[in-house]
N, C-alpha and C positions, 0 to 999 in steps of 0.2 A: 302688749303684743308678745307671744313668743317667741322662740329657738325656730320652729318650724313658719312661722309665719312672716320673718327678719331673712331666711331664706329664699322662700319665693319673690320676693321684693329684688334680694341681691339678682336671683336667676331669671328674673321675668326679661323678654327682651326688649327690645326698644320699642318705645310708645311715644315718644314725644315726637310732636311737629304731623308723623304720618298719621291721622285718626280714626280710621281703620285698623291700622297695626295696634293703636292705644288702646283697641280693646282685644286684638290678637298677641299674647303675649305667647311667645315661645321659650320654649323649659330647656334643660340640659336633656341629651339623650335618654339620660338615666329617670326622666321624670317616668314612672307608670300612666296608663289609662288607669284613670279615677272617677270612680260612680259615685253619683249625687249620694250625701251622707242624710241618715235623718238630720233635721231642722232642730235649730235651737229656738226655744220659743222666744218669742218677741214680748218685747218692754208694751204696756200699754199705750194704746196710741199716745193718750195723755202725756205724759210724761215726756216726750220729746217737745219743747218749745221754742221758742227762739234763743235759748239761751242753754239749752240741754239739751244733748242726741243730737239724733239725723233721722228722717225719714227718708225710705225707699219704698218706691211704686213702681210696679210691674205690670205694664197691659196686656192681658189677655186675649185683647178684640179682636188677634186674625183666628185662634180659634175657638170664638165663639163665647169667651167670658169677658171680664173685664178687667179695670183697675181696682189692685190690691195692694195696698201699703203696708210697710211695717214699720216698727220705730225700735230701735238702741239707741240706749243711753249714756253708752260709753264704745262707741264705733272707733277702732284703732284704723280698719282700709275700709275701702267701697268694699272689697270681697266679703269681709267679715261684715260691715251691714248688711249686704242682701243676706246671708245667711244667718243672723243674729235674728235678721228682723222676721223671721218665719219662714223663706225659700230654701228648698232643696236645687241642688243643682248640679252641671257635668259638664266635664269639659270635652278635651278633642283626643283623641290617641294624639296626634301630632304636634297639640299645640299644650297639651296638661288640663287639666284643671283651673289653671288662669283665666282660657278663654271661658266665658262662659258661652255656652252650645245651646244646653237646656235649663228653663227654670219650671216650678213647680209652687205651689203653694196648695195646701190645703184646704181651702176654703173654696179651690175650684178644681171638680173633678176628683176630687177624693185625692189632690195634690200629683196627680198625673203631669210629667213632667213635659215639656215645650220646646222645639217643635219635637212629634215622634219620629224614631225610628225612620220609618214606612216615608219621614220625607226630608228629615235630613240623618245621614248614619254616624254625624260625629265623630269621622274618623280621619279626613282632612280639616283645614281653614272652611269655613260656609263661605259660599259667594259674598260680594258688598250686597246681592239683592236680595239675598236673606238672610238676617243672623241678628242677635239682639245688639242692638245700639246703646249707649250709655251714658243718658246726660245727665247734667248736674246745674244745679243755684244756690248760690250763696243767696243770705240772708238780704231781704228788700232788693232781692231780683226779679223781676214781673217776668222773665223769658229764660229759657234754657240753653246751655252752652252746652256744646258737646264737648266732654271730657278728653284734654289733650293726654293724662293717663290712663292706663287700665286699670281696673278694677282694686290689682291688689299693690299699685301707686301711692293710689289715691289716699290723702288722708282727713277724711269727712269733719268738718269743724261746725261748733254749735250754731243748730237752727240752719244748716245746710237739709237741701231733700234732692234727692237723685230718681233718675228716674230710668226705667229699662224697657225700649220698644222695638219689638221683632218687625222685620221689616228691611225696607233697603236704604239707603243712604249714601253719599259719597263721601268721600274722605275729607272731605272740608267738614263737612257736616251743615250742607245747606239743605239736605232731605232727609225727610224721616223724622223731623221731630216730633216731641210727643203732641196728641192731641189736645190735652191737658194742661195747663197750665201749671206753674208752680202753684199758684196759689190754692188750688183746688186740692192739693191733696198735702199742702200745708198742717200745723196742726193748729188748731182752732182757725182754720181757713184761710191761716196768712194773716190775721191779726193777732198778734201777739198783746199779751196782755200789759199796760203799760210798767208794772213795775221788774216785766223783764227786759224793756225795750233796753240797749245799749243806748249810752249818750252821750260816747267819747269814742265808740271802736272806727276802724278803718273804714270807710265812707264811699271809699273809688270802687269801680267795677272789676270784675276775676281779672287778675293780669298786670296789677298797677299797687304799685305802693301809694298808699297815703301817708305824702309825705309834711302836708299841713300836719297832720294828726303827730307824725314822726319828729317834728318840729317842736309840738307843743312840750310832749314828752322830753326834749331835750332840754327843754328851759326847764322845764318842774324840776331836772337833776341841778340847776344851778343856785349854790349858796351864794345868799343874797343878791341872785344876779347876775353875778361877774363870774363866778368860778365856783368848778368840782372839789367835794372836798368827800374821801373816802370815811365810810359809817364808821364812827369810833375816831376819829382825826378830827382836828382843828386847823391842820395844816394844808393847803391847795393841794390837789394832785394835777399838775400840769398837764400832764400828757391829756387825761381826759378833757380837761378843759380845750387842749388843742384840736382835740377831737370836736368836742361842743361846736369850737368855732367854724370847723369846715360846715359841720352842718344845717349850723343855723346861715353862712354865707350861702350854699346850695339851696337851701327851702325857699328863702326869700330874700336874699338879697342883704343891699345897707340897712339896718333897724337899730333903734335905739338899745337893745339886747344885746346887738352882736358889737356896739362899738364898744358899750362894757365890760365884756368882754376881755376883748381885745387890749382893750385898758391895763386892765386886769393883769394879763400874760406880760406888755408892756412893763408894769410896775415888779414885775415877778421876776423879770430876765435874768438878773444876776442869778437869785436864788434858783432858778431852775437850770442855766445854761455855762453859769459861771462860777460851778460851786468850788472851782481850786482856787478863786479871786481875779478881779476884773483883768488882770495884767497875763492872768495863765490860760490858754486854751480851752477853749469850751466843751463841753458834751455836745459830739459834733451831732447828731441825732437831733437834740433838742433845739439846738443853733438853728439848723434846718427845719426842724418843725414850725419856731419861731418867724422865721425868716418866711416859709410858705404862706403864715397867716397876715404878715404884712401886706407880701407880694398880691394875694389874691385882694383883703379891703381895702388895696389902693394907698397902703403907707410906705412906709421907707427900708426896708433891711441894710441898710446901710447906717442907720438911725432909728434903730428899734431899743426902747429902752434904756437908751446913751451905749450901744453898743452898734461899731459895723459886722453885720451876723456874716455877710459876704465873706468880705476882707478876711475875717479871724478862720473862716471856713477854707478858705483857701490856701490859707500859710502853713494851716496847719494838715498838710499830707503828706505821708511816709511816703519819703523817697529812696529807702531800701528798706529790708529786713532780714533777720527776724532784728526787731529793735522793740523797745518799750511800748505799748499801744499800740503795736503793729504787725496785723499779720502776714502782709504782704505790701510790695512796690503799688505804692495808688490808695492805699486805705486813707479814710479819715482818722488820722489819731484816733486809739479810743475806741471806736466802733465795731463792735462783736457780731453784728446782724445786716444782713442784706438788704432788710430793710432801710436800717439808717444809712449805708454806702448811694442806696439809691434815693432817698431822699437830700440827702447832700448835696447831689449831684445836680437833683431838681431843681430844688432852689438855689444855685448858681445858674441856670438856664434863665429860670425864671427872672432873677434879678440882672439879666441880658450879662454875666461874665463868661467866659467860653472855658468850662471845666477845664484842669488839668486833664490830658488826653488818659495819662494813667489811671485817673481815678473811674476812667468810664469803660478802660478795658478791662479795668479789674471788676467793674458790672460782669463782663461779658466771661471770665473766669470763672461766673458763679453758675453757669448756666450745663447743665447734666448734658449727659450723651443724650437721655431722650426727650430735653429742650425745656425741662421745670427749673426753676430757679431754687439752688438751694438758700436755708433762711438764717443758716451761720458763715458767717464767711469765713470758708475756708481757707486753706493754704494749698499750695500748688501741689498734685497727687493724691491728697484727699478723698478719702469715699465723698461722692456727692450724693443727697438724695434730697429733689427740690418738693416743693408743696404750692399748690397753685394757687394762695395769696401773693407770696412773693413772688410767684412767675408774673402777676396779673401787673403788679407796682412794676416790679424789672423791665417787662415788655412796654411798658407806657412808657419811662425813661429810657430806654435803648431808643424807643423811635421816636422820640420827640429831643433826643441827643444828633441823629440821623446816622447815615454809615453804616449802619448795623442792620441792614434788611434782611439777612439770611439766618440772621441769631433771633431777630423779632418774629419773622416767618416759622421757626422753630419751635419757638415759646408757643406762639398761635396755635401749634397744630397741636401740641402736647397740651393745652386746656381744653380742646375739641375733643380730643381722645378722654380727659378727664372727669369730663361733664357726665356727673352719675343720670341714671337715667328718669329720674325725678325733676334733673331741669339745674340740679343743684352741684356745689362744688365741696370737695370731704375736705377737711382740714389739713390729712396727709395725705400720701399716697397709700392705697392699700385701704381705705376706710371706706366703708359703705355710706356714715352718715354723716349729713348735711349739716357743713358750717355753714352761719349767715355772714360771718366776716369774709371767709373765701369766697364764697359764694360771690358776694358785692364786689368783690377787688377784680373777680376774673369777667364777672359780667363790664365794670368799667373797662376793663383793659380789650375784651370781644368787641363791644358797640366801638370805639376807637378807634382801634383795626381793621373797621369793616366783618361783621360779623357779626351783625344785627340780629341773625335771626339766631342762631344760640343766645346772647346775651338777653333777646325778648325770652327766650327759656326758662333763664336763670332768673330774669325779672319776677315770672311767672312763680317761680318757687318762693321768693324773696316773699312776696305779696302773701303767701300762705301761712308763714312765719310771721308775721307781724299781728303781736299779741294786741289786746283790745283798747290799753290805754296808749298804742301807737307806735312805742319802741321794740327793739326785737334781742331773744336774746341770742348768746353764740351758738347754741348746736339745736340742731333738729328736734323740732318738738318743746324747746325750752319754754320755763311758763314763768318767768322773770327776764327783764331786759337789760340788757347791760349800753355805756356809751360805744364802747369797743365795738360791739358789733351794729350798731343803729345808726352810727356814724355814716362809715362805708356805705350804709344801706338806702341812707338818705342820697348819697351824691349819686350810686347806681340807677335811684328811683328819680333823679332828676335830670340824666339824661346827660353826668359833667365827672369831673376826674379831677385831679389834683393839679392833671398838668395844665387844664383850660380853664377849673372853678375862678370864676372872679365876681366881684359886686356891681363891677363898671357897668351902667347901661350904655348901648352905645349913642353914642350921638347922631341924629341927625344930619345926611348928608346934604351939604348944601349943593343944589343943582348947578353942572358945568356949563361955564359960558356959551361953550362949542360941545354941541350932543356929541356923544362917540358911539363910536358902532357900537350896536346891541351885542351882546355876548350871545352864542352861538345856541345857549340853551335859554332865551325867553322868547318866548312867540311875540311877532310882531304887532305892534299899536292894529287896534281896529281902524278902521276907514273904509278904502275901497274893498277889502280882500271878504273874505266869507264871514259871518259871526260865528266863531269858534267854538262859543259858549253854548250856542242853540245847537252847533255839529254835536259839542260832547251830551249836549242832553239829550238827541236824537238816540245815538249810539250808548248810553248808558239805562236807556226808558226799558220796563219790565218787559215790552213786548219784542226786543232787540236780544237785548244782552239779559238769558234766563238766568233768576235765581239772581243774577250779577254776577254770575260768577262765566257764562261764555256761550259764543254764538252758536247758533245750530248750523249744520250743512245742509245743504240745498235741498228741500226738498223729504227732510227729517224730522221726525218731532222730537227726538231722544239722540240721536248722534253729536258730538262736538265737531266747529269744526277748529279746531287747534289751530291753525296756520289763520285762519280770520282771528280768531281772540286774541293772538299775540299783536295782528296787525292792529286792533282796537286799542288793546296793551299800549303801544308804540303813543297813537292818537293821545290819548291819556296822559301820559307819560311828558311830550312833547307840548302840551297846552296847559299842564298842572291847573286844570277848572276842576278837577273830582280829583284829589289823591287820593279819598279814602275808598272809591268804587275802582280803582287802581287797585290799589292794597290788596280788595279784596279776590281781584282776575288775577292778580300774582301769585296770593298766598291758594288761591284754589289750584293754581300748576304748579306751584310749588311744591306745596303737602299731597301731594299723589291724588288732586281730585280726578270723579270719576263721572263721566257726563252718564245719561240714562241706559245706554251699551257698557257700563263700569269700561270704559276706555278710559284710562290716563294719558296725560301730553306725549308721553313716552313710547304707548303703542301707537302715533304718530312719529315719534323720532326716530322710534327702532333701535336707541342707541344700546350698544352691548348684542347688537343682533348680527347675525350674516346679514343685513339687509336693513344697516345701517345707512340711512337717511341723511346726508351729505350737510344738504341745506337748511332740513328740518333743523336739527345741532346746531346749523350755525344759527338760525332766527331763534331758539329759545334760550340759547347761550348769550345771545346779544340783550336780550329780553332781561336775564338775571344782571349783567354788569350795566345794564342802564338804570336797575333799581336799585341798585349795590347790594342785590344777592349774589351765594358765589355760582359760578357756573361749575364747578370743579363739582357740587354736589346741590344741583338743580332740582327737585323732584325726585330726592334718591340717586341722581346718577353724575356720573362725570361727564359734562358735553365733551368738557375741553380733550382730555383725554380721547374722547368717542370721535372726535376728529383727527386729531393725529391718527387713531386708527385707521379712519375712514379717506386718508390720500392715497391715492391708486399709484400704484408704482410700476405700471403696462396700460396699454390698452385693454379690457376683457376680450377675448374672440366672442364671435358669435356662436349662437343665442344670447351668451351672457352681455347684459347691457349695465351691467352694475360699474363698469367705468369706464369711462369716455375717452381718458388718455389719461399719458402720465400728469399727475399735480391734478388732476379733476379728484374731487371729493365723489365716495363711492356714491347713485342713485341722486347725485346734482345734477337733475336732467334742466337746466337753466342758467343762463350766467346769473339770475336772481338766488340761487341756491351758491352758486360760487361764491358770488359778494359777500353775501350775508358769512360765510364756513369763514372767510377772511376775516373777513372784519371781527368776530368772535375770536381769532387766533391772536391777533395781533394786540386786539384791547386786551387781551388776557395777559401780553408779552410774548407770547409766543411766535414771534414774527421769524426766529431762527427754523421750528418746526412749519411754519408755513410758507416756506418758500418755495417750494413744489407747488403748494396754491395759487400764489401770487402770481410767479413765472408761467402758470397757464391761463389762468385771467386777462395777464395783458399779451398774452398772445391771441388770447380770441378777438381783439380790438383790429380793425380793418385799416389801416395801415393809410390806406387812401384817403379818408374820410374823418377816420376817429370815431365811428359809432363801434357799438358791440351789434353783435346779433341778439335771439333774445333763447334760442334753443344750446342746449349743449348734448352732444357733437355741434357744432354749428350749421345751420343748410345755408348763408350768404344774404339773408336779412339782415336788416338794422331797425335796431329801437330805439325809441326815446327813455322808456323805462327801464331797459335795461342797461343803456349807457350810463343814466344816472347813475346806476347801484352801481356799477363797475368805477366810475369818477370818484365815488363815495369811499368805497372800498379801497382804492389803490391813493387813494387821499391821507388814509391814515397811515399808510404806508411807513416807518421814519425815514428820512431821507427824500433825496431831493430824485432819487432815480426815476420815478414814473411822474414826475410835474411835468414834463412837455406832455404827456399823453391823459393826462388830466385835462391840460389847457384847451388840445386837442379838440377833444370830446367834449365837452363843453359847450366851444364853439360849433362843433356842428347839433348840438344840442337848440342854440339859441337861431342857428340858419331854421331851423323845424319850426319855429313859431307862427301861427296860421297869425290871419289878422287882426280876427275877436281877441286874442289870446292865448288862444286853444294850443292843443297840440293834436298828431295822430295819430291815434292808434286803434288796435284790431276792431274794437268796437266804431273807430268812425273819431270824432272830435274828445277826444277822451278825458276823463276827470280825472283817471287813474294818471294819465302821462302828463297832467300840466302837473298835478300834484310832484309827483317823482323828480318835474322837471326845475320847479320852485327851488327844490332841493338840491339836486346838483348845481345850476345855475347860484344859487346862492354862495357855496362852497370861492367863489369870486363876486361877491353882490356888489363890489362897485365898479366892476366891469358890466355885469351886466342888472344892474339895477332897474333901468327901463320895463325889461323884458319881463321881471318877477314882479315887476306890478301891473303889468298886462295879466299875466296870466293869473294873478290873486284875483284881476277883476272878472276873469274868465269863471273862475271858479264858483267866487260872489253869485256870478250870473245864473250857476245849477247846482245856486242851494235852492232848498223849497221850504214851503211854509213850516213842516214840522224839526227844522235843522239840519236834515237830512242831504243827501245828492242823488243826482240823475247819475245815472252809468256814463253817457255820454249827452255830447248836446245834439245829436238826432237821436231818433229812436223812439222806445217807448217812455213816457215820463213816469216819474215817479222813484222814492228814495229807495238808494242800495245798500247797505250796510256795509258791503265789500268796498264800492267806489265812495263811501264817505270816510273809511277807516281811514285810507291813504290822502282823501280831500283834508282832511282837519290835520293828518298831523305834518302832510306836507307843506300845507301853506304857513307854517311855521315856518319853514325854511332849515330846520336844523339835521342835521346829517345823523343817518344812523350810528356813522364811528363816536362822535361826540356827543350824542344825547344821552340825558340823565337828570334823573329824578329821585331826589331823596323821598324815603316814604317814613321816614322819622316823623312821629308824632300822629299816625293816623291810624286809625283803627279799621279793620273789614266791615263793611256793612251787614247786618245782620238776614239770615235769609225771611221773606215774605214768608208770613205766617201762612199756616192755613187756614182755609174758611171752613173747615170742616171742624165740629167740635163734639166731643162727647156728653152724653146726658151723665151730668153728677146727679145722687141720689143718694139718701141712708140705706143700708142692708135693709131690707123688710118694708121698704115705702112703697105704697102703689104708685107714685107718680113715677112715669116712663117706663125706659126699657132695661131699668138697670142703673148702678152705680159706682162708685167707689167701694173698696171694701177694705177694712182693717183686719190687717193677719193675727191681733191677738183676737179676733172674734171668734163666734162656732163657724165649724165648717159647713161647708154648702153656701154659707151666708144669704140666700134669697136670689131674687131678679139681678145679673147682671150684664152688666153693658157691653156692647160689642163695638169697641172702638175703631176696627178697622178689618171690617168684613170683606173688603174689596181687595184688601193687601196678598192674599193668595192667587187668585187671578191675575194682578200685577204682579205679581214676582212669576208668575209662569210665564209672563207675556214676556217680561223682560227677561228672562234666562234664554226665549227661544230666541230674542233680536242679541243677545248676545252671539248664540254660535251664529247665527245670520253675518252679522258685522264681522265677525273673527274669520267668517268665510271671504265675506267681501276684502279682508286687505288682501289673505292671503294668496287670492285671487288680482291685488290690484300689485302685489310683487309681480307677478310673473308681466306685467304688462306695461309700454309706455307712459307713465301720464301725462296731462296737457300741461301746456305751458303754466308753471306756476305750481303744479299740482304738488310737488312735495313741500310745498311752503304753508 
């Protein structure tokens, strides 16, 4: 790859996570508008197999030709295969040459380029409902992933085939995929020949290291077994072998391998740890390394070797300087590198001693003004310039030392900032390309922290890196493995860290005499209450929840309605029967999906608007901290932030109704939009900026009574629904100041109980209000315990056969999807402030295929109406297929329900909505 092509990589902009933008990449100003170049001819088909090249395939079929493949043989990005492999193509005035706009190939149209002119001008982004899509499959994948990079990211590895379809799509990429399967435009159809088949590469699907395979690899490095020994040496090299060990403890545990090991290091300690003699101070580094691999298979550091690694770690810290071995107050004797200070440190945590306080502030001296960790330890005034391995190690041991939330929060933000936009992390600062060891270190040190979905990033890189015999090497692209780097790579791909790796399985807990209360986040045993399990498979069935990824609006065939998917979200979430059709309602609001109006949850929140949406912010902000997404950057944006902004600090005069009074969140026309704005402030911490919130919340509470009303302004109603959310919300409150008006509220909560059960509300006996009211009720369940098994059996009583609920218990019958959102995840009983759901370990569900397929054919066959076509063929190539005729018509249709929809909000500003409406 060259000078100019190492450029566009550095300048492309962010691609990851948004899938839309991943194939929108935007240039520096200075990029020119750039016209499709002639084509480089293409490799013959042949020659790409499963072990050599890439194929790419380009459909034709909205106007009117077909699928045309090409092949290279040595593809360095996606951009240079589409072009290698026979396409011409053009980018945007706006976005460069990265996006690609238009493609072309010769073999259709005399290589007239896609879409023309006359229907898209290529001089803004194209809609999501037209513009070419960009999927990809790795080798023995039957289905296509839409590429979380663009084009010129990407870095195509053997027997990969991609593919390009114009069309629309949301940014999850649950539409639009190709018609085509991989294996149709495979070379030699997807069966590979067997003597190129691999028989030892990476085995897991895009996005996962294989870390069996990663394992294997690290035993093959071990002489005789027990220990690394450097080519040309007879002598052990310990460190690696330390290495070895973490890794083989991460893949899988106790094994006959890993005690040998261990043995091994064991027999070794003098010689590695104690080379001034058993009596003089050790290479605190290696002490510590030592000492870690005890710690984690369950042996002794105190008795490692005939050495206590603890003890001798601890006596030996400069307690001034400058002195011999020491470059500052707090060091370990000896130790030159930030590494080993924070390893040191580790393994006295781990071996339960409580560090010298010096040795852990002298961590926190290592840490730059813009929060990286530098990886020499310096001395006090020292240039610092840190590298985001050692920020990744540092930040694990700052906060698993405790005390240090503002230094750790530091670190955090500065590997966020670091994160190249390949998913990967550079070795220094200032480096464009990808180490696998930093990489690994900062992905372990993200997931830790809470920062799941960067580290699934870094994962994502990690997995591309890993060579075929299973080990990976240190930089980007390397095509030899090293243990340094495979090490790390294993513990990141296993999901564990230094500070938590151990062999210990846990045991078995034996059942308590006397049951204790349920913790706040397990749904209740079945019995009388509703079958949960048939609610969530009501509400996750194709015909409910589209695509799976979210509910329509009333009355819609293409509209979201965002405020029901979250509430579904919630159901989800609070019953954990589906976390992976979870996953995948999250990661579609998350990554900026786009329902059939290319609306995102955002043009529902409005946040960053004049007409920023109060409660909407607070319901999808609550939505990311109950999955332990961040809300700070939700779908591109800052709820939390978008709330602070969104507290009124006046009443608005009329016309304007965008705030209700002081401490009302701006367009919270509901104390249900208030709760929620709360509750999202408070779990975030930010209880000091939500006190204007709070302070008006419990003053909308009737003083009399203890209900709330359910309108903001208020008109002197009371709800059942919405005293819960208010109960809920001022629950989390810290502090004891709003507990009488909790208690309050409650109780007049549990006076509302009809005698079925029920409770009521606007619709009559309502499924919505017993649900809501399980939940506040609960918030005290052994005060009123009675009452929330009345009302589970209430609810029991309008489920219906398909899992489903009634609206209410008169009316008309039949399931809601609205009244089961809140039936399932209320009869949980768990409170919005405290519900939480890990979504560790599950994957999105893939989107429903389609039933529409294209006719495959040779160039020149009479059967059907066309085929596939190879770009190194002649041009014209014969009969081709028209894969998706209809797709222009659907993108007309859906461009005009676009400004339709865009009229309808801007339309539904200026207007009050009903109770509930901006939720």
């Amino acid at each position: 790859m060259g000078t100019a092509q190492q450029h566009d990589r550095r300048t492309a902009g962010k691609r990851l996570l948004s899938l839309f933008s991943a194939a929108a990449v935007t240039f520096a100003a200075s990029v020119a508008f750039v016209t499709g170049a002639a084509p480089a001819a293409a490799d013959p088909i042949e020659q790409c197999t499963s072990t050599v090249g890439a194929i790419v395939a380009v459909d034709f079929g909205p106007f009117g030709g077909g699928v045309v493949r090409g092949c290279d043989t040595t593809p360095t990005t996606g951009f240079e295969l589409l072009r290698d492999g026979g396409f011409t193509t053009e980018g945007t005035q706006h976005d460069g040459p990265g996006f690609i706009c238009r493609i072309g190939n010769g073999t259709f149209n005399s290589g007239k380029q896609y879409p023309t002119p006359a229907k898209e001008a290529c001089v803004l982004t194209p809609q999501v409902t037209a513009y070419w899509s960009y999927w990809i499959a790795s080798p023995g994948q039957a289905s296509w992933s839409y590429s979380p990079l663009g084009a010129m990211a990407r870095k195509p590895q053997a027997g990969d085939v991609e593919a390009w379809v114009y069309g629309g799509t949301d940014v999850g990429g649950t539409t639009g995929r190709p018609a085509f399967t991989p294996d149709d435009v495979r070379a030699k159809g997807g069966t590979p020949d067997p003597s190129e088949t691999p028989t030892d590469g990476p085995s897991v699907p895009v996005g996962k290291i294989d870390v069996p395979a990663a394992a294997r690899w690290v035993t093959q490095q071990l002489h005789e077994g027990s220990h690394v020994v450097d080519e040309g040496s007879e002598t052990p090299n310990y460190f690696l072998t330390t290495e070895a060990a973490y890794a083989l403890a991460a893949a899988g545990g106790k094994s006959p391998t890993l005690d040998k090991v261990v043995a091994r290091l064991a027999a070794g300690t003098g010689e590695y740890a104690y080379t001034a003699g058993p009596k003089e101070a050790p290479d605190a580094t290696a002490a510590a390394r030592l000492a870690l691999v005890a710690a984690i298979t369950e042996g002794d550091p105190r008795d490692f070797g005939g050495h206590d690694l603890l003890d001798d770690l601890k006596k030996n810290v400069c307690r001034s300087s400058p002195a011999p071995g020491c470059t500052a107050k707090g060091d370990f004797a000896g130790v030159s590198y930030g590494d080993g200070q924070a390893l040191a440190v580790l393994a006295l945590l781990r071996g339960g001693v409580v560090p010298p306080a010096d040795t852990v502030t002298r961590l926190t001296q290592l840490v730059c003004e813009d929060g990286s960790v530098t990886s020499i330890l310096i001395g006090p005034g020292e240039n610092c310039d840190g590298d985001p391995m050692t920020t990744g190690l540092v930040a694990l041991v700052l906060d698993e030392a405790g005390g240090h939330d503002a230094t750790v929060a530091k670190s955090v933000a500065y590997l966020r900032k670091a994160q190249l936009r390949s998913g990967a992390f550079a070795a220094f600062n200032g480096s464009t390309v990808g180490s696998v060891p930093a990489t690994a270190w900062a992905a372990q040190a993200l997931r830790a922290l809470g920062q799941v979905r960067a580290a699934d990033t870094a994962i994502w890189w990690l997995s591309r890196e890993q060579l075929a015999e299973g080990g990976f090497g240190s930089d980007e692209g390397a095509e030899e493995g090293g243990l340094y780097a495979t090490a790390p790579a294993v513990l990141a791909g296993s999901n564990t860290d230094l500070v938590t790796l151990t062999t210990k399985v846990p045991e078995p807990t034996k059942p308590p005499t006397t049951p204790p209360t349920p913790p706040t986040t397990t749904p209740p045993p079945p019995g009388d209450g509703p079958d949960l399990r048939k609610g969530v498979t009501y509400l996750t069935s194709p015909a409910n929840l589209r695509q799976g990824r979210f509910y329509l609006a009333d009355g819609s065939t293409t509209r979201a309605d965002f405020g029901l998917t979250i509430d579904g979200a919630f159901a989800l979430a609070a019953t954990g029967h589906d976390n992976d059709a979870l996953r995948t309602v999250v990661d579609f609001l998350d990554r900026g999906g786009k329902d059939g109006e290319a609306r995102t949850v955002h043009d529902w929140t409005n946040v960053g608007s004049a007409h920023a949406m109060g409660g909407s912010m607070g319901k999808a902000a609550v939505l990311a901290q109950v999955v332990g997404r961040d809300p700070h950057d939700f779908g591109g944006k800052d709820l939390i932030a978008g709330l602070a902004d969104a507290v009124c600090t006046a009443k608005s005069p009329l016309p304007d109704r965008s705030c209700a009074d002081k401490g009302a969140y701006t367009y919270a026309m509901s104390v249900f939009g208030q709760s929620l704005g709360v509750i999202a402030q408070v779990r975030a911490g930010e209880t000091k900026a939500a006190e204007a919130p709070i302070g008006y919340l419990a003053g909308l509470q009737h003083t009399s009574s203890g209900a709330w009303p359910s309108l903001v302004p208020p008109t002197g109603d009371a709800d059942v629904d919405s005293t819960a959310m208010a109960a809920m919300a001022l629950d989390v409150v810290p502090g004891d100041a709003h507990a009488a008006a909790v208690d309050k509220a409650l109780a007049w909560i549990a006076s509302k109980q009809l005698k079925d059960g029920g409770f009521p509300g606007a619709s009559g006996t309502s499924v919505n209000s017993a649900a809501l009211a399980v939940q506040g009720l609960t918030l005290d369940a052994e005060k009123y315990g009675k009452q929330i098994g009345k009302a589970r059996k209430f609810l029991a009583s309008q489920q219906n056969a398909d899992g489903g609920f009634n609206v209410a218990k008169e009316g008309q019958r039949g399931s809601n999807v609205r009244a089961s959102t809140q039936a399932v995840g209320g009869a949980t009983g768990i409170s919005f402030g405290v519900l939480t759901r890990s979504l560790d370990g599950t994957t999105p569900n893939p989107l429903p295929s389609s039933s529409t397929a294209p006719v495959i054919v040779t160039p020149g066959d009479s059967a059907g109406g066309g085929g596939i076509v190879n770009a190194d063929g002649p041009g014209g190539g014969g009969s081709l297929a028209s894969t998706g005729s209809q797709a222009l018509g659907l993108a007309g249709a859906a461009a005009a329900l676009v400004l339709a929809g865009w009229g309808a909000v801007v339309a539904a500003r200026h207007r009050r909505t009903a109770v509930g409406g901006d939720l």
